[in-house]
C-alpha positions as CSV (number, residue, x, y, z in Angstrom):
1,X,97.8,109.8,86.4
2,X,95.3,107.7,88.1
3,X,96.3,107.2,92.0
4,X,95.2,104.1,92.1
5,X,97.0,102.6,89.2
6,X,101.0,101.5,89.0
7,X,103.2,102.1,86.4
8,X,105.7,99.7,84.8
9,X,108.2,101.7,87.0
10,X,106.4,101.0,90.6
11,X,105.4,98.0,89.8
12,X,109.0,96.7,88.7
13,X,110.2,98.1,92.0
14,X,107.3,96.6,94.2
15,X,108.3,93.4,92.9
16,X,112.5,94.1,93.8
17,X,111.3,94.9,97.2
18,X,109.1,92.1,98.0
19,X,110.7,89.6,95.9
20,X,114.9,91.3,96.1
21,X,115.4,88.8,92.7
22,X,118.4,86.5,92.5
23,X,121.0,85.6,89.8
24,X,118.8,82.3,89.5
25,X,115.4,84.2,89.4
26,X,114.3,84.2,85.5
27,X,110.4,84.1,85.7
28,X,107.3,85.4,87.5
29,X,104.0,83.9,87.5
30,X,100.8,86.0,87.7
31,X,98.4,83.5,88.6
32,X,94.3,84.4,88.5
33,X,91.4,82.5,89.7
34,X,88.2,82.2,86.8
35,X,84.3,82.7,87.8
36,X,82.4,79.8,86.9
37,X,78.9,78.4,87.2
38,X,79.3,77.8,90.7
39,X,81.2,80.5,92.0
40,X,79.7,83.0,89.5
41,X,81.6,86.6,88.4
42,X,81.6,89.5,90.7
43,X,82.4,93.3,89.6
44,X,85.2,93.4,92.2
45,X,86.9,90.2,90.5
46,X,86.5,91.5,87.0
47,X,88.3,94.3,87.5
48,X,90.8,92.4,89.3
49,X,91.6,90.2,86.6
50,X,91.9,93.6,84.6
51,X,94.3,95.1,87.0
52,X,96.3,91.4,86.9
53,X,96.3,91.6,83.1
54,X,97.5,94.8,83.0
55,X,100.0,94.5,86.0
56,X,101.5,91.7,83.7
57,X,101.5,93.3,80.8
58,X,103.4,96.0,82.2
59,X,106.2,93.8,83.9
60,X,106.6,92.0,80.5
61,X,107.2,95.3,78.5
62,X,109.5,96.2,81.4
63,X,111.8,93.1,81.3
64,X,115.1,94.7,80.5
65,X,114.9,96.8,84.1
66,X,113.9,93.4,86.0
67,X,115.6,90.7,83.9
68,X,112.4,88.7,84.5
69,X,110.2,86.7,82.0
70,X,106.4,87.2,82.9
71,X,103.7,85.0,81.9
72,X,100.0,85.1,82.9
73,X,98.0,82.3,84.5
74,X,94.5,81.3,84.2
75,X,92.7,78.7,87.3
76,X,89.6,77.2,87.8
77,X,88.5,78.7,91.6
78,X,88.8,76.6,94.2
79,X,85.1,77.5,95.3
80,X,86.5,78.8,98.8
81,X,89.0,80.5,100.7
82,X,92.4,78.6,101.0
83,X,91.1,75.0,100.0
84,X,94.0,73.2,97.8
85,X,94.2,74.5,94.3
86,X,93.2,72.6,91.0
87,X,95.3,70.7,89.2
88,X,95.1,72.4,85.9
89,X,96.4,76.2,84.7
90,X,96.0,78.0,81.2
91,X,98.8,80.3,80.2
92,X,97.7,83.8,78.6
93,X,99.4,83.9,74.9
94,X,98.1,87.2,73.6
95,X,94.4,87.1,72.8
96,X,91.2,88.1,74.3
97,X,91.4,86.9,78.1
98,X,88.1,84.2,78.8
99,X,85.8,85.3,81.2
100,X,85.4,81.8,83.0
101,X,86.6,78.6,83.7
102,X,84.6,77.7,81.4
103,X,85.6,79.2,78.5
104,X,88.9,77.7,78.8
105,X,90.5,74.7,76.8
106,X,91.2,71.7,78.5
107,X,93.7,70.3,75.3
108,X,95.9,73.6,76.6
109,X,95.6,73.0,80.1
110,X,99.5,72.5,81.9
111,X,99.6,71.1,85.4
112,X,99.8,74.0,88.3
113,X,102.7,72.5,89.4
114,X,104.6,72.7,86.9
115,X,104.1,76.4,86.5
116,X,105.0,76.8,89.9
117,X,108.1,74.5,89.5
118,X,109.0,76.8,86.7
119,X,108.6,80.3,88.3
120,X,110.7,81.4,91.4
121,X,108.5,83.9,91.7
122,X,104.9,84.3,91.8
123,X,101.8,86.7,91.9
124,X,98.3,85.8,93.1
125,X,95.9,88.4,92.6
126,X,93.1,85.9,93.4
127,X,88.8,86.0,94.4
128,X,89.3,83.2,96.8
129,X,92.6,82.9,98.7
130,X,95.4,80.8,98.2
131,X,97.7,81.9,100.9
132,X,97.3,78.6,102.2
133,X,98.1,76.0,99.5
134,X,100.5,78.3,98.4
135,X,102.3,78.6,101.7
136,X,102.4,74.3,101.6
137,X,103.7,73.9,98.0
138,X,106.3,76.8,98.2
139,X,108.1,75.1,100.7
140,X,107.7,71.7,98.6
141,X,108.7,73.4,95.4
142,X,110.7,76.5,96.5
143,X,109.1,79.2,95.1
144,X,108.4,82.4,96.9
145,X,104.9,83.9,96.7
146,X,102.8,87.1,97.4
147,X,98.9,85.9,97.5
148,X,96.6,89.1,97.0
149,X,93.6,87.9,97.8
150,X,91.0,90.1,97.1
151,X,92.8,92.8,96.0
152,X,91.5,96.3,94.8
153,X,92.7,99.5,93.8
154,X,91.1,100.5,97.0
155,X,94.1,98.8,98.5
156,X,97.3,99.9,96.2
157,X,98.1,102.7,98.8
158,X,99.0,100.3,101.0
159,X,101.6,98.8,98.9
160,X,103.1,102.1,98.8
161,X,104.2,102.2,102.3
162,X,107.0,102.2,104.3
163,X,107.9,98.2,104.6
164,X,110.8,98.2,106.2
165,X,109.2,99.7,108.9
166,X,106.1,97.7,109.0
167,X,108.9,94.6,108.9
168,X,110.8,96.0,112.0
169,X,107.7,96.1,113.9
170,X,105.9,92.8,112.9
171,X,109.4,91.3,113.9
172,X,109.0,92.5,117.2
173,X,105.6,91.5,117.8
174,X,107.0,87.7,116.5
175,X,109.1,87.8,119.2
176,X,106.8,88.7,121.8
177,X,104.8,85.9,120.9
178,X,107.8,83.4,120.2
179,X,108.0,83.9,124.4
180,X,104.5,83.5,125.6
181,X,102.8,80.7,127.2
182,X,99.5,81.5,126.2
183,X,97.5,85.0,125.8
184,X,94.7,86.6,127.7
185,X,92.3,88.3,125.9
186,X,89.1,90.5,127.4
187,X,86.6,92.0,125.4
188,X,83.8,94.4,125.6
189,X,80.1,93.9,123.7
190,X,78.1,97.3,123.4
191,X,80.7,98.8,126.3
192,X,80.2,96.2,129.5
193,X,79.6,92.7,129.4
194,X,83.2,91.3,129.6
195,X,84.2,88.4,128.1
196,X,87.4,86.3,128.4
197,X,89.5,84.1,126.6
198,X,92.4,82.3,127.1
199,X,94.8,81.3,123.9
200,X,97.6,78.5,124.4
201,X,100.7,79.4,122.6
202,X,102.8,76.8,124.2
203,X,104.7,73.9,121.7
204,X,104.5,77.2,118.9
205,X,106.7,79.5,117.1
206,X,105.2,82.5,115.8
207,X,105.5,84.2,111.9
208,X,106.1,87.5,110.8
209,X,104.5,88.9,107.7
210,X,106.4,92.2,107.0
211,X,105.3,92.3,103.3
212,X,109.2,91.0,102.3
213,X,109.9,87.4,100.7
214,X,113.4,87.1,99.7
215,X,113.5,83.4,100.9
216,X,112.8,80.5,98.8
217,X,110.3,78.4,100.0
218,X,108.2,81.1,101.2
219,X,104.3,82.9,100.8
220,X,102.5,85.2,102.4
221,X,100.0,88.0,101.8
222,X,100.8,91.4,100.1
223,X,99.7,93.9,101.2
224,X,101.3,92.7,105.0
225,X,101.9,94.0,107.8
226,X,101.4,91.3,111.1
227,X,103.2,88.7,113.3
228,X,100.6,85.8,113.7
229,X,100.5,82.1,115.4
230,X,98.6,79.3,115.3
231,X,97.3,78.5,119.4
232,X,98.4,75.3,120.6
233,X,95.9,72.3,118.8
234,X,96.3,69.6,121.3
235,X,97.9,67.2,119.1
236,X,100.9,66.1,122.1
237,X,99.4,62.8,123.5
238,X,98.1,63.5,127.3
239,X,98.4,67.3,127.1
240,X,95.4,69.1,125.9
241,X,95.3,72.5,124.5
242,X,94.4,74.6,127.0
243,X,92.4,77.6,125.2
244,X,89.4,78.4,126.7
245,X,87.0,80.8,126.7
246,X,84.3,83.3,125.6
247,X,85.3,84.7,121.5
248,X,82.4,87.1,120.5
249,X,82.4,88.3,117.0
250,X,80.1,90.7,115.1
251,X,78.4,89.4,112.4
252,X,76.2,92.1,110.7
253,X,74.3,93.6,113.3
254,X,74.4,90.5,115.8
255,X,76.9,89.6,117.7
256,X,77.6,85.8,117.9
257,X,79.6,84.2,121.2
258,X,81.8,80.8,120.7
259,X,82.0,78.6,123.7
260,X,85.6,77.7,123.8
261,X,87.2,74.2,124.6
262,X,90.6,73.0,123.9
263,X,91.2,75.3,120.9
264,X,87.5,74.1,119.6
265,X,84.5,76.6,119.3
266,X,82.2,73.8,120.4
267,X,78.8,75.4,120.5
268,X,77.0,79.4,120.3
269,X,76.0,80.4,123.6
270,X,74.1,83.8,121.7
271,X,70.6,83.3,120.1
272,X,69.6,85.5,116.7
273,X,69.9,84.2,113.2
274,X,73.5,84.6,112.8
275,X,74.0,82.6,116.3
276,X,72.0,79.5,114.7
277,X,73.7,79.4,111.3
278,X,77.0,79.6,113.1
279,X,76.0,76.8,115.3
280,X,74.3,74.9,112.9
281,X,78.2,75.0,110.5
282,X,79.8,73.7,113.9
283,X,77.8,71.1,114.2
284,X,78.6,70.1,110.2
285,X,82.1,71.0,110.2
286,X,83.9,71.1,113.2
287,X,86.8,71.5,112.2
288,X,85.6,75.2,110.8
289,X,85.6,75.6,115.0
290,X,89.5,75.1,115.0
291,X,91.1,78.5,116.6
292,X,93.7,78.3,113.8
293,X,95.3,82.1,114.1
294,X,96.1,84.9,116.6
295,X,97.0,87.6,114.4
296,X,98.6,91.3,115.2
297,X,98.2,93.5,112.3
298,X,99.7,96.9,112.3
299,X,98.6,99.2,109.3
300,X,96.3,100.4,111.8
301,X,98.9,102.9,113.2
302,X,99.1,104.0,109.5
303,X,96.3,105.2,108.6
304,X,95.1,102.4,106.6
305,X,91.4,102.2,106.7
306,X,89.4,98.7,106.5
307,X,87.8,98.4,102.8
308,X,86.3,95.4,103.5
309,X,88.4,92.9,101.8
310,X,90.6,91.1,104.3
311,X,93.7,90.9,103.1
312,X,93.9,94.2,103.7
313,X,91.4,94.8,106.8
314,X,93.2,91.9,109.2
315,X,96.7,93.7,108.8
316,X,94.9,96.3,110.8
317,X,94.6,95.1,114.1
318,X,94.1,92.3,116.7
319,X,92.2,89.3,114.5
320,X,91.7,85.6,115.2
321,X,90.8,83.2,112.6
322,X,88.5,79.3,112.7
323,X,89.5,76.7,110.7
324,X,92.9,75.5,108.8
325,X,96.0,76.1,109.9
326,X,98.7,73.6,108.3
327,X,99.8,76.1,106.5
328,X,100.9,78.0,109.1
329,X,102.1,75.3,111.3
330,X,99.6,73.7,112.9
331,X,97.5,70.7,112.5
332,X,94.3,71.0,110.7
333,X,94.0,71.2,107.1
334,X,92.2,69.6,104.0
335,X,91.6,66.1,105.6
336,X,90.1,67.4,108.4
337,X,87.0,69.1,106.8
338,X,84.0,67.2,105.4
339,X,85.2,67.9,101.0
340,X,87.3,70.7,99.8
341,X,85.1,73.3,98.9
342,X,84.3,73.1,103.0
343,X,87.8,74.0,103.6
344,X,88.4,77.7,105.0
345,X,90.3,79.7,107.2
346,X,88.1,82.8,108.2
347,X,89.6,85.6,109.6
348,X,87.7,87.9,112.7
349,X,89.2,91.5,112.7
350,X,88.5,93.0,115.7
351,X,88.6,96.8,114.7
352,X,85.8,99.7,115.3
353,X,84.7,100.2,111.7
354,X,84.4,96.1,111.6
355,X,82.9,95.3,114.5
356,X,81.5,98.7,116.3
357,X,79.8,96.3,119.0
358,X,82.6,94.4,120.5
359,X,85.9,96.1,121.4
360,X,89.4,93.6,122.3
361,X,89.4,95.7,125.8
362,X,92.7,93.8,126.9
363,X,95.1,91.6,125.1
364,X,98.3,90.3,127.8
365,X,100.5,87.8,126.8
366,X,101.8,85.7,129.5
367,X,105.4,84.0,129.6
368,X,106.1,80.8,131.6
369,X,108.4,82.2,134.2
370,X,105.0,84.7,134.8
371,X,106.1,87.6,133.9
372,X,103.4,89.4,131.9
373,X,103.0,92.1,129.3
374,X,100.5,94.5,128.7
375,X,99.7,94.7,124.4
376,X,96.6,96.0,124.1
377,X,94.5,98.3,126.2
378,X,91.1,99.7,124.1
379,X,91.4,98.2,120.9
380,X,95.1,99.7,121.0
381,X,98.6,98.8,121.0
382,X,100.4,100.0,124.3
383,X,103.9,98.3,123.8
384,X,106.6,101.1,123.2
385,X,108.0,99.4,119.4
386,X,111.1,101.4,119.7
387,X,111.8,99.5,123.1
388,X,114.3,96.8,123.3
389,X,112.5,93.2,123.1
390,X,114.7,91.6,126.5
């Protein structure tokens, strides 16, 4: 049996684990972004459509084990990562599958919504994510999602793991962040050159993402594996955010610095190619400079490896993401950026095999009566997870 393939068997018992089904649960979704002549087909997406095909094939013919009816769903990309979604879905009845957008129908078209009113439950084995316009209409509709953005049999190992395990510790982590003030973080470029940053987590709850969704009303990534929070915006009249700071990130082989204001990267203190084009996307789309995430992933201590996709890569580590974050609380999202395909949350994953040239050196999170606690030392976790979380 290929090791990278699930049977009808793991797949009907990924989706009781993730999911734990309800008397009132009667259908999943499986709904697939299509290439087009602007977001053109990739090999990576083909076969993800063919894994999604076959994943749903497979739940169909296994309906008596699951009680679920399974229908496969067709979308026009939204051109980028976690912009709103289209208005328009085609279900797959049998038949050869299209291979783009624009092969498809428009008389058969059914609105998105309606699918999604109609399915509990829903897959999203998708090319551009849709964590985040799935995150805002699940707790509209009350469906519960797991987005898969970007998944590849490269990453069906992880799905494989021990989650109740991964969910114990991301819980922990959400608590620890659920108490702090604001964060310091210190890293390291090429081993010296220190540079700091300090997050605001004040006027914030955190979220955990143990890979389990047995909530209505809920979305979030599969595979998972991190507690994550969106830094204080600013939005409280008189009371700025008060992150601040140094971020570098690696970009290919150059490493690019944001100047820090307020929660804002509002300028590139580096020089190199990279450094421009980062500056120049600032200076078009600020709110792409947004610090919408401090993330804590935790398949690291695993063995997972990055494979360069990342909804796998930022449940590794320490990661920090620009741009929207509505859906995760905060207070920048579609309106905020220039048009829709603009809209993105980008995710920085601060792990060797990623980034080689900048290490996080120190991340402390800070409470409010002062008392502080030491996360990460060297790129590594040094809280004991078995401890008590006073």
């Amino acid at each position: 049996m290929d090791p990278s393939a699930l049977t009808a068997e793991e797949l009907t018992a990924l989706v009781r684990r993730v999911f734990q089904p309800r008397s009132g649960d009667r259908a999943l979704a499986m709904i697939v972004d299509l290439p087009d002549r602007v977001a053109p087909d990739n090999e990576r997406w083909r076969t993800r459509r063919q894994l999604a095909t076959a994943w749903a094939e497979a739940l169909a013919s296994a309906r008596d084990a699951h009680g679920l009816d399974v229908h496969l769903y067709w979308y026009r990309n939204a051109r980028s990562n976690n912009a709103d979604l289209p208005q328009g879905a085609w279900r797959q009845d049998g038949g050869r599958a299209p291979e783009t957008a624009d092969d498809l129908d428009d008389a058969r078209a059914v609105p998105l919504r309606q699918v999604l009113s109609s399915h509990t439950l829903v897959m999203a084995p998708t090319e551009f994510s849709a964590t985040a316009p799935l995150k805002v209409l699940s707790r509209e509709l009350g469906f519960r999602a797991a987005t898969m953005p970007g998944f590849g049999p490269p990453m069906i190992p992880a799905l494989r793991l021990d989650y109740t395990e991964i969910n114990r510790r991301v819980r922990l982590l959400k608590a620890l962040l659920d108490r702090a003030a604001f964060a310091d973080l210190a890293f390291t470029v090429d081993g010296s050159m220190t540079r700091s940053l300090r997050l605001d987590l004040r006027h914030r709850t955190a979220h955990a993402s143990g890979g389990l969704f047995p909530e209505p009303g809920t979305a979030g990534n599969l595979p998972s594996g991190e507690a994550y929070i969106v830094p204080y915006e600013g939005e409280r009249p008189a009371e700025p955010s008060r992150s601040a700071g140094l971020l570098p990130v690696q970009l290919g082989e150059e490493v690019v610095e944001y100047r820090i204001e307020k929660n804002r990267a509002v300028g590139v203190v580096s020089t190199g190619p990279e450094s421009r084009r980062e500056a120049q996307h600032l200076s078009r789309e600020p709110a792409y400079g947004n610090v919408a995430e401090l993330g804590l992933g935790v398949l690291g201590d695993f063995g997972i490896l990055p494979i360069g996709e990342v909804l796998l890569d930022e449940k590794l580590g320490l990661h920090i993401a620009f741009g929207r974050s509505d859906h995760f609380g905060g207070q920048v999202g579609p309106p905020q950026f220039s048009r829709p395909e603009a809209v993105v949350h980008q995710d920085r994953v601060y792990v060797p095999a990623i980034q080689p040239r900048v290490l996080a050196a120190r991340v402390d999170l800070h409470r409010a009566d002062g008392r502080k606690l030491k996360l990460i030392r060297d790129g590594r976790y040094v809280i004991d997870f078995d401890a008590e979380i006073a």
